[in-house]
TIVO-636221 format. One record per residue (C-alpha): residue in three letters; x, y, z; residue number from 0. Coordinates in steps of 0.2 Angstrom, whole numbers, always signed. Example, Ala and Ser with C-alpha at 12.3 -4.5 7.8 and 13.67 -1.06 7.14 Angstrom:
REM TIVO-636221
ALA_+62_-22_+39_0
SER_+68_-5_+36_1
***
This chain:
REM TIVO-636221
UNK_+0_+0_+0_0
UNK_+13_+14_+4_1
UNK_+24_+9_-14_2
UNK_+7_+13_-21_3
UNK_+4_+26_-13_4
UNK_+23_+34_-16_5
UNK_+22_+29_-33_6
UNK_+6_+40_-36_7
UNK_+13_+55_-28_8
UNK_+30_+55_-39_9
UNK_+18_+55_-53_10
UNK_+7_+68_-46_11
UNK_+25_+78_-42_12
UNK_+32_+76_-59_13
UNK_+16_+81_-68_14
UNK_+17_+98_-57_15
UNK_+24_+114_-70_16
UNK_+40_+118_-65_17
UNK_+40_+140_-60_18
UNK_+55_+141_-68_19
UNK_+48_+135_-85_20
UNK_+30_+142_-83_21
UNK_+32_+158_-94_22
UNK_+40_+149_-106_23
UNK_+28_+135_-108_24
UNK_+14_+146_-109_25
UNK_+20_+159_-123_26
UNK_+26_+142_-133_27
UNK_+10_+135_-133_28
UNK_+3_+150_-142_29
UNK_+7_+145_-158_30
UNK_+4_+129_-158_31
UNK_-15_+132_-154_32
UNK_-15_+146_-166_33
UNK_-8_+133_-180_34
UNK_-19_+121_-172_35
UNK_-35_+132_-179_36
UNK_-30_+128_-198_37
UNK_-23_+112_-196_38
UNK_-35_+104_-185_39
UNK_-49_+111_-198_40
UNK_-40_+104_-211_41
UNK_-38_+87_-204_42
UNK_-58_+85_-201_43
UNK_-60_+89_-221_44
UNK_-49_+75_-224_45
UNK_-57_+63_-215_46
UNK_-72_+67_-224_47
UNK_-81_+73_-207_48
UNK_-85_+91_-201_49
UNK_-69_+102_-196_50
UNK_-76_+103_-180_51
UNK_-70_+87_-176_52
UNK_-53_+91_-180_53
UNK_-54_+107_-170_54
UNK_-61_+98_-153_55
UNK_-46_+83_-156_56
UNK_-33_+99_-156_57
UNK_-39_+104_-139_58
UNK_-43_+87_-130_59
UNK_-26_+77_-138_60
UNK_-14_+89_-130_61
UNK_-25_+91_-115_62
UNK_-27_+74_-109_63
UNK_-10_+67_-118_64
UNK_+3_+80_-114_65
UNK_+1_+74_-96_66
UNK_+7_+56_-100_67
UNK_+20_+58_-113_68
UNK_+40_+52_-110_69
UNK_+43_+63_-125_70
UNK_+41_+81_-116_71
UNK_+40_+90_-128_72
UNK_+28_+79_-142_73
UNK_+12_+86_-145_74
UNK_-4_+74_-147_75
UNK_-16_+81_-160_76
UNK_-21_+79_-177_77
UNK_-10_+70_-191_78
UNK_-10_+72_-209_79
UNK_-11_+50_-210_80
UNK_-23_+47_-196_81
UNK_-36_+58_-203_82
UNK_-33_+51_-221_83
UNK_-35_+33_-212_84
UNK_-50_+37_-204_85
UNK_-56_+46_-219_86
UNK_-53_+30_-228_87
UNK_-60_+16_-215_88
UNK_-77_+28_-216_89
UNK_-80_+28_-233_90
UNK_-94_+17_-234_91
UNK_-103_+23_-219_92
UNK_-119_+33_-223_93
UNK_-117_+53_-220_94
UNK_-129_+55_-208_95
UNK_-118_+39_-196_96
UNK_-102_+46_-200_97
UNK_-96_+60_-187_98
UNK_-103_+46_-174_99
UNK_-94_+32_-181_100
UNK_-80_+43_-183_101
UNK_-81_+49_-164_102
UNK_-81_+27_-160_103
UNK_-66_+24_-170_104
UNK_-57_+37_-160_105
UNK_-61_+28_-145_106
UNK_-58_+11_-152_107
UNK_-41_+16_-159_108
UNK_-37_+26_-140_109
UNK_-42_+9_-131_110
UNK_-30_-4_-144_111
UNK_-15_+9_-140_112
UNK_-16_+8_-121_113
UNK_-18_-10_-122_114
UNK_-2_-10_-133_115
UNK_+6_+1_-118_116
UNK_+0_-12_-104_117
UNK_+6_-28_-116_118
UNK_+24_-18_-116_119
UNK_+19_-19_-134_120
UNK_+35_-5_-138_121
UNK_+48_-12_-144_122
UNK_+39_-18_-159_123
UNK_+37_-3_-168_124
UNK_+57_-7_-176_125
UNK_+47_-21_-187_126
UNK_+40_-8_-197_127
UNK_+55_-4_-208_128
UNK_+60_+12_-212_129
UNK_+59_+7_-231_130
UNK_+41_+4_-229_131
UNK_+38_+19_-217_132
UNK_+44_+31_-231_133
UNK_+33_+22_-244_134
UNK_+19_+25_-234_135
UNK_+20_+41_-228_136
UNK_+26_+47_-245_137
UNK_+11_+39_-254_138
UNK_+0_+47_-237_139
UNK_+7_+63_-243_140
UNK_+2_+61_-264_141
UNK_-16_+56_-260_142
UNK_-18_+72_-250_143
UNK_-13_+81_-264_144
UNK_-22_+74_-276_145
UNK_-38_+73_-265_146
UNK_-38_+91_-259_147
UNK_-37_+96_-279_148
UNK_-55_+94_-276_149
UNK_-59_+108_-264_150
UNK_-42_+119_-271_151
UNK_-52_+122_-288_152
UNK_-70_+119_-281_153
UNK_-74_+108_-295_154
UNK_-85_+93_-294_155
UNK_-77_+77_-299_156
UNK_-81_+58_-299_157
UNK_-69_+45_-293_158
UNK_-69_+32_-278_159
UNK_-49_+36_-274_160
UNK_-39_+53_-273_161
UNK_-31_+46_-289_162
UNK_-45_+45_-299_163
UNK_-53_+59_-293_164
UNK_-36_+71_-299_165
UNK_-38_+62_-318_166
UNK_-55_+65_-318_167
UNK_-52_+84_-315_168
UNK_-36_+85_-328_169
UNK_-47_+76_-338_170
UNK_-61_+89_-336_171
UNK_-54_+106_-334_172
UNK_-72_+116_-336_173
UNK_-78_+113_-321_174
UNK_-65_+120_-313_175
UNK_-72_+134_-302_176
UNK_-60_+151_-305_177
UNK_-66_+160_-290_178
UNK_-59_+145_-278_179
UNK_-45_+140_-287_180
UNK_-41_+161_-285_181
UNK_-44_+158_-267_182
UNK_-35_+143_-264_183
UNK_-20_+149_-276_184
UNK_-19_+164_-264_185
UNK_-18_+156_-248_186
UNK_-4_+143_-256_187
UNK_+5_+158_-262_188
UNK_+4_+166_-244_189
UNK_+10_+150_-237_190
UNK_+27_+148_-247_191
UNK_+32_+166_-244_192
UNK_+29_+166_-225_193
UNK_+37_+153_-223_194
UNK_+53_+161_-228_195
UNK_+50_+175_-218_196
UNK_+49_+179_-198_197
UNK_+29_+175_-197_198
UNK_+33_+158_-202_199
UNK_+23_+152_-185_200
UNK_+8_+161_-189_201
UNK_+10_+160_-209_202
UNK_-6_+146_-209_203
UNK_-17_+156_-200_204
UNK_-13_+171_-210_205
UNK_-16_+160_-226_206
UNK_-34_+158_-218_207
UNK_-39_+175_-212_208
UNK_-32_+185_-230_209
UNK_-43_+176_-243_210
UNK_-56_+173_-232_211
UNK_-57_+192_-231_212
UNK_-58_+195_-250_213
UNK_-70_+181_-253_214
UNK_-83_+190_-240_215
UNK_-78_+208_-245_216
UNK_-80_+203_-266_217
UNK_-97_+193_-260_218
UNK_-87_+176_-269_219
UNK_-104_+164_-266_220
UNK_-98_+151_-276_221
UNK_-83_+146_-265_222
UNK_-86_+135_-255_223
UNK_-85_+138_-234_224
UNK_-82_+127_-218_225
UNK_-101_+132_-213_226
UNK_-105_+121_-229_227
UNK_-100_+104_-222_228
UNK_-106_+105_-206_229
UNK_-113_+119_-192_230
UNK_-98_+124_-182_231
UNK_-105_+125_-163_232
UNK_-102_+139_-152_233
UNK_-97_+139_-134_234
UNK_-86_+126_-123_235
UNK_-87_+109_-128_236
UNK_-97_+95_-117_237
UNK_-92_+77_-115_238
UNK_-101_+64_-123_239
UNK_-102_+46_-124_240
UNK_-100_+38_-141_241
UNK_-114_+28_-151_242
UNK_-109_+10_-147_243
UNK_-122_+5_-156_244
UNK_-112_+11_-173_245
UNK_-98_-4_-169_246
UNK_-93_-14_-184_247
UNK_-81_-25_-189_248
UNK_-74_-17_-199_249
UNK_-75_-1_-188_250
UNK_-66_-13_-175_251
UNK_-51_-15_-190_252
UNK_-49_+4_-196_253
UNK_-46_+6_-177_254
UNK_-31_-6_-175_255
UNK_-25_+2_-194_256
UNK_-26_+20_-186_257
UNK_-20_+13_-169_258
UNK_-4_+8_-178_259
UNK_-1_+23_-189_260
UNK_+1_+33_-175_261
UNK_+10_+23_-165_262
UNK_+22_+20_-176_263
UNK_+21_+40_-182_264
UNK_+24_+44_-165_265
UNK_+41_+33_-160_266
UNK_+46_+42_-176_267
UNK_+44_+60_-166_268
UNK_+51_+52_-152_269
UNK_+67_+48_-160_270
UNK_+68_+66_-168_271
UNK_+63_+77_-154_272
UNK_+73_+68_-140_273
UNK_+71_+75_-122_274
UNK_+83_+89_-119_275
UNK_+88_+83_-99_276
UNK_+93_+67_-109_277
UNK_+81_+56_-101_278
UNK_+77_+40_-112_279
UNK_+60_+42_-120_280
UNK_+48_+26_-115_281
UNK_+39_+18_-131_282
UNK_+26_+11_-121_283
UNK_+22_+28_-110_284
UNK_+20_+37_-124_285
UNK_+9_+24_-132_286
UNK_-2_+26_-117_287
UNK_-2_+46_-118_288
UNK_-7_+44_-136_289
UNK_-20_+31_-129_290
UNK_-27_+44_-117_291
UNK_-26_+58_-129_292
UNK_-39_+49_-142_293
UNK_-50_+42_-128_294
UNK_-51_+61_-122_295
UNK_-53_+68_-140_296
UNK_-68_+53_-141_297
UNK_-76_+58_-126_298
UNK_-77_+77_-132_299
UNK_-82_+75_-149_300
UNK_-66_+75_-157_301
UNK_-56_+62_-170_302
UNK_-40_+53_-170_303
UNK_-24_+62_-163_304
UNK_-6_+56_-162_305
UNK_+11_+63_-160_306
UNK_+13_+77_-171_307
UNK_+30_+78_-181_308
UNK_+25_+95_-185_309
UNK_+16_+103_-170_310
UNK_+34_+95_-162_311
UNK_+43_+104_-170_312
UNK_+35_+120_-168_313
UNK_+35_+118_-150_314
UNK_+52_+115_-146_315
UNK_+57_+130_-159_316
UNK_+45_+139_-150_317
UNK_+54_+139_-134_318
UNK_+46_+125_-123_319
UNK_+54_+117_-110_320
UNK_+41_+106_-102_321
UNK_+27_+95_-107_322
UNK_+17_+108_-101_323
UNK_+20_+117_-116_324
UNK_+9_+106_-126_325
UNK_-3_+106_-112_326
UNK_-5_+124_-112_327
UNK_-6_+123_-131_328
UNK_-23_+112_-128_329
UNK_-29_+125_-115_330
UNK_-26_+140_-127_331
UNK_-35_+131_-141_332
UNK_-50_+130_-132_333
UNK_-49_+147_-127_334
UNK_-50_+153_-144_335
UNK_-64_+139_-149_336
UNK_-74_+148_-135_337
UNK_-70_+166_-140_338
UNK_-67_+162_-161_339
UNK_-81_+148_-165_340
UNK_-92_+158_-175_341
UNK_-80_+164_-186_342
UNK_-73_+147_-190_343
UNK_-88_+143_-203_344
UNK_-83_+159_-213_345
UNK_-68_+149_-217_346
UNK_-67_+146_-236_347
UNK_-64_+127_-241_348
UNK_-51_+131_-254_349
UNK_-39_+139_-241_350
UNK_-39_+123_-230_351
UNK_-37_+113_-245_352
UNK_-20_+125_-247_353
UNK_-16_+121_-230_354
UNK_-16_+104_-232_355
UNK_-6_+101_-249_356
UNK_+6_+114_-242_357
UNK_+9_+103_-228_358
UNK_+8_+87_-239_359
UNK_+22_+92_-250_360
UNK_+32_+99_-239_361
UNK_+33_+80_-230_362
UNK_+39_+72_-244_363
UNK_+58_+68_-240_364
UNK_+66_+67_-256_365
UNK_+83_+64_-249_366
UNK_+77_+49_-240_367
UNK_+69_+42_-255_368
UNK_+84_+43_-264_369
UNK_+95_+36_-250_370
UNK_+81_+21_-251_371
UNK_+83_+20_-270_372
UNK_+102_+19_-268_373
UNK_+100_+3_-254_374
UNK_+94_-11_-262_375
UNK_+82_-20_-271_376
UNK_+73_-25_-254_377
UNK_+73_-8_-249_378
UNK_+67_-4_-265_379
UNK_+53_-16_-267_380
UNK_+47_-10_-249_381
UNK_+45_+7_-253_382
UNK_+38_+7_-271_383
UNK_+25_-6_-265_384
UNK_+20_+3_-250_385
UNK_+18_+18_-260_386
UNK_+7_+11_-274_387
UNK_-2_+0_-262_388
UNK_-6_+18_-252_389
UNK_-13_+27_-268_390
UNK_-24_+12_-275_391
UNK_-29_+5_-259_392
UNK_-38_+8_-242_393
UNK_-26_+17_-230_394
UNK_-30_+1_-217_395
UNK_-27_-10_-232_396
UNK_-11_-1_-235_397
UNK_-5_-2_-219_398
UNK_-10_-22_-215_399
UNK_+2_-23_-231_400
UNK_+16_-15_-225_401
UNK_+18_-22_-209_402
UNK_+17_-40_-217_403
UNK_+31_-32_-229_404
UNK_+42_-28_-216_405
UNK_+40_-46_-208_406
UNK_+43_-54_-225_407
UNK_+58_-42_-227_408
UNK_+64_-45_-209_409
UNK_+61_-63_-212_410
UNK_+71_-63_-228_411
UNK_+85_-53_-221_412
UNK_+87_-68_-209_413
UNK_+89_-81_-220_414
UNK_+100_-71_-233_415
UNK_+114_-66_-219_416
UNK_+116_-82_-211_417
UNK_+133_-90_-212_418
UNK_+139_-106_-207_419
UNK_+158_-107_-203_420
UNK_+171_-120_-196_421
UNK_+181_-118_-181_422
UNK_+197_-127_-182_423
UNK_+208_-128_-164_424
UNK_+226_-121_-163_425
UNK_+242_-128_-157_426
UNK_+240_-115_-141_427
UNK_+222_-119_-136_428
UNK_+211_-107_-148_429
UNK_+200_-108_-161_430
UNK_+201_-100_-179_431
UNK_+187_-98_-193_432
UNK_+188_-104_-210_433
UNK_+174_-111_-223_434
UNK_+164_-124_-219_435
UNK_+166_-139_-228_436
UNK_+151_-147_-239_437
UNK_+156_-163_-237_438
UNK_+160_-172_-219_439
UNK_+177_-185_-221_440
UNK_+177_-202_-213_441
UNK_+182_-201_-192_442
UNK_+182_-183_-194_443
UNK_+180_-170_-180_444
UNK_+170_-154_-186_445
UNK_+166_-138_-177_446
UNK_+154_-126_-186_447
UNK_+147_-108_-180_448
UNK_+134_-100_-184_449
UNK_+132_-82_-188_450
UNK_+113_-76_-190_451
UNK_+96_-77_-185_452
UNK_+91_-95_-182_453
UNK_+73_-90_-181_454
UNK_+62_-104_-193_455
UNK_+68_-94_-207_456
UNK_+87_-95_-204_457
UNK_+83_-112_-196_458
UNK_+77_-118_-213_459
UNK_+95_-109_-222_460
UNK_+104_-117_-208_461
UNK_+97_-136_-217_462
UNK_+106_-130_-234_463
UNK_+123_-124_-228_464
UNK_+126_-139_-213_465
UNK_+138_-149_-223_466
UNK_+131_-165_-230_467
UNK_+137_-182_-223_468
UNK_+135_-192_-237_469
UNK_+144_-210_-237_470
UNK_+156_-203_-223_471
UNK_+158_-216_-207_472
UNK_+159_-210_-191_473
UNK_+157_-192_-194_474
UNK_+158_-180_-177_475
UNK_+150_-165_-179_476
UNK_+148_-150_-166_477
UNK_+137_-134_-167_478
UNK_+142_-121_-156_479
UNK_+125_-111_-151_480
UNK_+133_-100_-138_481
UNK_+122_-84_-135_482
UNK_+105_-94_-141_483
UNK_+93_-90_-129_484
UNK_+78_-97_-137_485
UNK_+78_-111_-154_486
UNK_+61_-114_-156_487
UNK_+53_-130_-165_488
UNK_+58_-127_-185_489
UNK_+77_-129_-178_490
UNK_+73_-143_-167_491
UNK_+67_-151_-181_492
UNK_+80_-147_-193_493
UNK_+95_-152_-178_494
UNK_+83_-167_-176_495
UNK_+83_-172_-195_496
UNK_+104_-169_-197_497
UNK_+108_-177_-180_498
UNK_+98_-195_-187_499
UNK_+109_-195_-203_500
UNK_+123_-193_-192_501
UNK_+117_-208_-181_502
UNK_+116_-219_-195_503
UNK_+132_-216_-201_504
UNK_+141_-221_-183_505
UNK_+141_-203_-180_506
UNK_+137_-189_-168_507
UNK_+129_-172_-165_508
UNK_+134_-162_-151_509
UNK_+129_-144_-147_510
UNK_+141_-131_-136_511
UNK_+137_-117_-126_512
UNK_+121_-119_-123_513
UNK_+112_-109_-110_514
UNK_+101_-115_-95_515
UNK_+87_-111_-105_516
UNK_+92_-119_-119_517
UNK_+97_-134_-112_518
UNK_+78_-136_-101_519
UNK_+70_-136_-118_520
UNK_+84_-150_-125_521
UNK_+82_-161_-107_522
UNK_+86_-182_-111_523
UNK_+68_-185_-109_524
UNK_+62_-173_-126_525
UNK_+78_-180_-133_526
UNK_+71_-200_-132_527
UNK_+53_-194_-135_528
UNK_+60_-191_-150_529
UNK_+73_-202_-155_530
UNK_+87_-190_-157_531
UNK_+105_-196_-154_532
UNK_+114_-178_-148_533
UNK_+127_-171_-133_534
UNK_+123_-156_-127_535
UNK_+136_-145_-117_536
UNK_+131_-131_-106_537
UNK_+138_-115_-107_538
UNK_+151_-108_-96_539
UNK_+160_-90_-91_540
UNK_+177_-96_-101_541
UNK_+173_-95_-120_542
UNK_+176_-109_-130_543
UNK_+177_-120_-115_544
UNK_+161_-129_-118_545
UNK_+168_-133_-136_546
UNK_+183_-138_-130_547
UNK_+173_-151_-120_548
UNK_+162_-154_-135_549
UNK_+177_-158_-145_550
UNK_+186_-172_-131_551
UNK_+171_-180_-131_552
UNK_+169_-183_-147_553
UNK_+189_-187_-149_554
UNK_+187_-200_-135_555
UNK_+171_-209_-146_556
UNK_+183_-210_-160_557
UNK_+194_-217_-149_558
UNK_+183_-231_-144_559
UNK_+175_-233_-160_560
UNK_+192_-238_-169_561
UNK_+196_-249_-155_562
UNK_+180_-257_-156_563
UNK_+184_-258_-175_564
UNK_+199_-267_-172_565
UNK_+197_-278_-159_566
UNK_+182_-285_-172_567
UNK_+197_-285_-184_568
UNK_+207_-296_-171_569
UNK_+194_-308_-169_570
***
């Protein structure tokens, strides 16, 4: 009871803002929440739902997040690719269902990632490749442009993907609408020069406010404004509990998909807004603070949030020092929903549309994806595949193939770099490498070590390069496994298979170094159960001294066998 008890009060004291950094937190966090107004409006667009929704997950993600994270400075809130997944898994759902099935699916993904924080589930976010994270994320940031073409020039176009959508507008120029694509031009154009310029932090908002000032001073009625998609309600948002009855299946699905993008999306902010004390960031903390940052966005109305590569950046260049800074970012963004949310359905559509391709094009890494290029085939079948697989396919469908990419890759890699070698013993009591022979030779002792994975992959490679033991007699064979913690059933069964032929032949298998582990799995009575013939010597603290035993044991069984042989000869 008093651990408990301590335990909750170091995390009540270390959730405490620091005096020393308040003023600096709270001025940082201003403009993120003013960059928070056109980006989370953007993000709701996106995901085919009312920018509301991406304004209430701009307050709540920080809010309810900020408080958890290991990363002090990442920022929970909207993403580019978890609005577009989102978008994508509610495609089929009926308008009139969507901003509730939307709302669920927030909650569904907030509840998978804090059950991947209490499974310690962390450390598994290095499977995804980072071939296959660039093709995913480039191919993330193509379909936003092409989808926001759309609202840019206010034409109205056919097409069930952002690909066929964008021909279908090349392809049909006249409906192009001059007074949006003027607008949305504008705002692009105001977004490229500020950015250059001191009122880079404020430059999206200042792309919002401008045209939307000329389209209501000109009367411009035939762009298109936020007030179009949805009503945009005023005053302080009020908890509410999502329509369970809207739960699917394939609701169920798009939540693990979304669940994964942003974890994965947010190990990546992680590693590239490290903490500045140099404490270690925790994969599965921040899992849980994004956990708790959607199930917060869920309960007030809002969509799926993650750590924000961008809303980072912006506040650690800012000046933050504390993870209050995104805090306070999520408590001045409801300040100005409060003060500002009448004005929000003024917006024009075209401008957010700027905002959005703006941001797209500018997370395309073309260094990386030449690097990538330059790697490999692997590497370059990982990320061309994701990429296509991202422009003609669901974003959950994407993503399911991805990760299964990554396996195959890791998988591959496995088998490909595994090496058999032979160890052969020195005059003064060592052991020196040199290749492994194909063939084993008559009352031969052979020592072999094996570099690589012997997961069943490797296990399988491992069966190809163990040298074969053809019409040899009495061939002595000894696999040195020393740092193996765990051979699972494909190499038992492959171990199992090699040391029968030896058997046959007069021979024996014998395997070195083994660790306790290791050696409960291989006791005598699995070893009979099976009817394997095999030696197994336990590790010690001295290397190569379990070898060494390996190799005197099989030395003294040649010893006897050719005495054996003799005495026959005798008689």
């Amino acid at each position: 009871m008093v651990s408990t008890v301590s335990v909750i009060r170091g995390w009540v004291r270390s959730r405490i803002p620091e005096r020393r950094f308040l003023k600096a937190d709270l001025v940082a966090a201003i403009p993120g929440a003013i960059s928070s107004v056109p980006d989370g409006m953007a993000s709701g667009v996106l995901a085919g739902v009312s920018p509301v929704h991406g304004l209430y997950a701009s307050f709540a993600g920080p809010l309810f997040g900020g408080m958890q994270t290991s990363t002090k400075l990442m920022v929970i809130t909207t993403t580019s690719a978890s609005a577009l997944a989102a978008g994508s898994a509610l495609a089929e759902v009926p308008e009139a269902e969507r901003s509730g099935a939307l709302i669920l699916l927030t909650l569904i993904a907030g509840a998978v990632m804090v059950a991947a924080a209490v499974l310690r589930l962390g450390r598994y976010t290095r499977f995804v490749s980072h071939s296959v994270m660039t093709g995913f994320l480039t191919g993330i940031a193509v379909n936003i442009v092409l989808g926001q073409l759309v609202d840019l020039t206010g034409a109205t176009v056919s097409g069930s993907i952002a690909l066929a959508k964008a021909f279908d507008l090349v392809t049909n120029p006249t409906r192009i609408d001059l007074p949006s694509l003027l607008t949305g031009l504008l705002a692009l154009v105001l977004l490229i020069v500020l950015a250059r310029t001191r009122l880079a932090l404020f430059s999206a908002l200042i792309a919002l406010v401008v045209p939307c000032l000329i389209v209501i001073l000109l009367g411009l009625d035939s762009v298109a404004r936020v007030a179009d998609v949805g009503a945009i309600p005023t005053g302080i948002p009020l908890p509410q509990i999502p329509d369970l009855g809207l739960l699917s299946p394939s609701l169920i699905g798009a939540g693990f998909a979304v669940a994964a993008i942003v974890l994965v999306q947010g190990a990546g902010v992680a590693e590239a807004s490290p903490n500045r004390d140099g404490s270690r960031s925790l994969p599965n903390q921040d899992f849980s603070a994004q956990g708790i940052g959607n199930i917060g966005s869920a309960l007030f109305g809002g969509m799926p949030v993650g750590g924000s590569v961008g809303q980072t950046a912006l506040n650690a260049t800012a000046g933050a020092r504390s993870r209050w800074g995104a805090v306070y970012s999520g408590i001045w963004m409801l300040v100005i929903l409060v003060l500002f949310s009448g004005l929000v359905g003024k917006v024009p559509m075209p401008t957010l549309a700027a905002v959005l391709i703006f941001a797209a094009v500018g997370s395309i890494r073309p260094a990386q994806i030449a690097s990538i290029l330059r790697s490999g085939p692997s590497s370059v079948i990982a990320l061309v595949t994701t990429f296509i697989a991202t422009l003609l396919l669901p974003v959950t469908a994407a993503v399911g193939i991805g990760v299964a990419l990554s396996i195959l890759l890791q998988l591959n890699q496995e088998a490909v770099d595994l090496k058999v070698v032979r160890l052969r013993p020195t005059d003064d009591g060592l052991l020196e490498e040199a290749d492994a022979p194909k063939t084993l030779a008559s009352g031969e002792v052979v020592v072999l070590d094996v570099y690589g994975s012997l997961f069943y992959a490797g296990a399988r490679t491992l069966q190809v390069h163990l040298p074969d033991p053809g019409n040899a007699r009495s061939p002595e064979v000894i696999l040195r496994l020393r740092g193996r913690t765990t051979l699972g059933a494909t190499f038992f069964k492959v171990v199992a298979d090699y040391a029968g032929r030896l058997d046959r032949l007069g021979g024996r298998l014998y395997l070195s170094g083994l660790t306790p582990e290791v050696l409960d799995y291989w006791d005598a009575d699995r070893l009979d159960s099976q009817g394997v013939s095999l030696e197994t010597f336990a590790a010690t603290p001295i290397l190569g001294e379990s070898t060494g035993q390996a190799i005197e044991e099989a030395e003294r069984r040649l010893v006897r066998q050719r005495s054996a042989g003799a005495g026959r000869t005798r008689r």
